[in-house]
C-alpha beads as a LAMMPS data file, in Angstrom:
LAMMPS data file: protein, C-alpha beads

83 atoms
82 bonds

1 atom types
1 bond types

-500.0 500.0 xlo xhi
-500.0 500.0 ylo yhi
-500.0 500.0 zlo zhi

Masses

1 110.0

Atoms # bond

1 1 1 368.699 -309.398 216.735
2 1 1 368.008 -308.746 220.452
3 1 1 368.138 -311.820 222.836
4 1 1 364.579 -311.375 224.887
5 1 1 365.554 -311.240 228.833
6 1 1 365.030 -314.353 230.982
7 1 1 363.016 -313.802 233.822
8 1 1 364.162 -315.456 236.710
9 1 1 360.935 -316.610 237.962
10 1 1 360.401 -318.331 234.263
11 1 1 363.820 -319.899 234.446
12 1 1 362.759 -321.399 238.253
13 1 1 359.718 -322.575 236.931
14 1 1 361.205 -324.787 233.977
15 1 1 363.953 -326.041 236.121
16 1 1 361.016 -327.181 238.552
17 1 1 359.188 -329.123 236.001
18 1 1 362.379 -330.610 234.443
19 1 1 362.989 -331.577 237.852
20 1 1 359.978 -332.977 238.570
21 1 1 359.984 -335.124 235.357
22 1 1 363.174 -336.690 236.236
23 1 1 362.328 -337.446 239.778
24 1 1 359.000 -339.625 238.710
25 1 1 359.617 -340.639 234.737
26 1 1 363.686 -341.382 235.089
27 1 1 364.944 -341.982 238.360
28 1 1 361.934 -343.489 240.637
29 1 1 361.423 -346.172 237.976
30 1 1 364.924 -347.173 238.597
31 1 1 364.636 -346.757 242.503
32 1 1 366.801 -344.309 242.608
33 1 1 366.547 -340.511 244.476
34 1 1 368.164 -337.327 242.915
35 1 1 369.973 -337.040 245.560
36 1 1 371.622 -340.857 245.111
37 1 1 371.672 -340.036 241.412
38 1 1 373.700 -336.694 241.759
39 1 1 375.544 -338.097 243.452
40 1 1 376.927 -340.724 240.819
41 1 1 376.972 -337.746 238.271
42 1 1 380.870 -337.325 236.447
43 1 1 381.026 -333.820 236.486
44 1 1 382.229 -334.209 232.634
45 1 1 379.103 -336.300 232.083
46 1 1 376.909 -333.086 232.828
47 1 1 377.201 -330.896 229.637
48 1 1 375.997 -333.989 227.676
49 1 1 373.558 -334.874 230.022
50 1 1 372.097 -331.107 230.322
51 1 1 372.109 -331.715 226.308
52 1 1 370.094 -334.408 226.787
53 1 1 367.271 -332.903 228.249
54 1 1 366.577 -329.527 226.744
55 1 1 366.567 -332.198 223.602
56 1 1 364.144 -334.323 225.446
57 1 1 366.611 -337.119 224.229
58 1 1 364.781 -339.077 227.856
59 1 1 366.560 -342.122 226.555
60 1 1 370.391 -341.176 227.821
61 1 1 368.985 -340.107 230.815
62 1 1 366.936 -343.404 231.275
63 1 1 370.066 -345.691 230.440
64 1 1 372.491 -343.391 232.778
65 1 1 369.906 -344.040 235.731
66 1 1 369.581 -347.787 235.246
67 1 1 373.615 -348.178 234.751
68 1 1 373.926 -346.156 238.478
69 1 1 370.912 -348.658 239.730
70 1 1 372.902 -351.316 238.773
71 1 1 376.516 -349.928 240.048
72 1 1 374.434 -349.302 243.148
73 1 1 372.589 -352.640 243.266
74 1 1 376.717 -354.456 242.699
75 1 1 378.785 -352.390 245.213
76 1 1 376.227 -350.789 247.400
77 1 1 375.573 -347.215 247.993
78 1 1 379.278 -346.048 247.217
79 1 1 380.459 -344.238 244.271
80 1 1 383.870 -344.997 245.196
81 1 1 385.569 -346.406 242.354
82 1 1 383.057 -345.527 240.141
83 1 1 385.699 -342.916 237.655

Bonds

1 1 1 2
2 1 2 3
3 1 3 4
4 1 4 5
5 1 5 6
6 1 6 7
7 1 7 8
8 1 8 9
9 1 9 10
10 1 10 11
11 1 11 12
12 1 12 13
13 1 13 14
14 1 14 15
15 1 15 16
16 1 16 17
17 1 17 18
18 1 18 19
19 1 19 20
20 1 20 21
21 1 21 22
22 1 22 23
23 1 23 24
24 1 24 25
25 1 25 26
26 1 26 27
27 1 27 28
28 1 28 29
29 1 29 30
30 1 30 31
31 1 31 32
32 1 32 33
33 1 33 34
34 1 34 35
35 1 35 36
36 1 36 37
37 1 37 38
38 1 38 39
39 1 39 40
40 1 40 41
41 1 41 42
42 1 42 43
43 1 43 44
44 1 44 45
45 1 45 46
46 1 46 47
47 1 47 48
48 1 48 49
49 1 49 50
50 1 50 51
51 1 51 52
52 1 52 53
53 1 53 54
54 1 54 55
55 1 55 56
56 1 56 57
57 1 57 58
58 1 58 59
59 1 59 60
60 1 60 61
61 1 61 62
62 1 62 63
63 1 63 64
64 1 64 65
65 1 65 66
66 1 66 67
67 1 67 68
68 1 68 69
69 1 69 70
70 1 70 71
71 1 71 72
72 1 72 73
73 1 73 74
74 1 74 75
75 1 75 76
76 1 76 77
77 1 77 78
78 1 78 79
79 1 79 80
80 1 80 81
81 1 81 82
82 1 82 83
């Protein structure tokens, strides 16, 4: 069976809303930015976390915001030390 083509307009799109829907339901409650949040991201952290939400599994990404508030809120804006 064929794969269908993605178009890459489509693709920009759902990135956009996924986006969006972090920024305001995940990280904003937890006063954090993406760009802070990024930031704090293991790179080895991102296949499960990219799991995560095509899954809509919101809860990992809810509890991996609050632990960098809180790493944040304890040692300031840093990530040094953090891995």
């Amino acid at each position: 069976m064929r794969r269908p083509k993605l178009d890459v307009v489509e693709v920009a799109v759902v990135e956009a809303a996924f986006t969006q829907h972090i920024e305001r339901n995940v990280l904003k409650p937890a006063g954090l930015t993406m760009g802070q949040y990024t930031s704090y991201v293991d790179e080895a952290d991102m296949p499960a976390l990219r799991r995560a939400v095509v899954s809509g599994d919101w809860s990992t990404l809810h509890r991996h915001a609050q632990a960098v508030a809180a790493h944040i809120a304890q040692n300031g804006d840093s990530n040094e030390g953090l891995y």
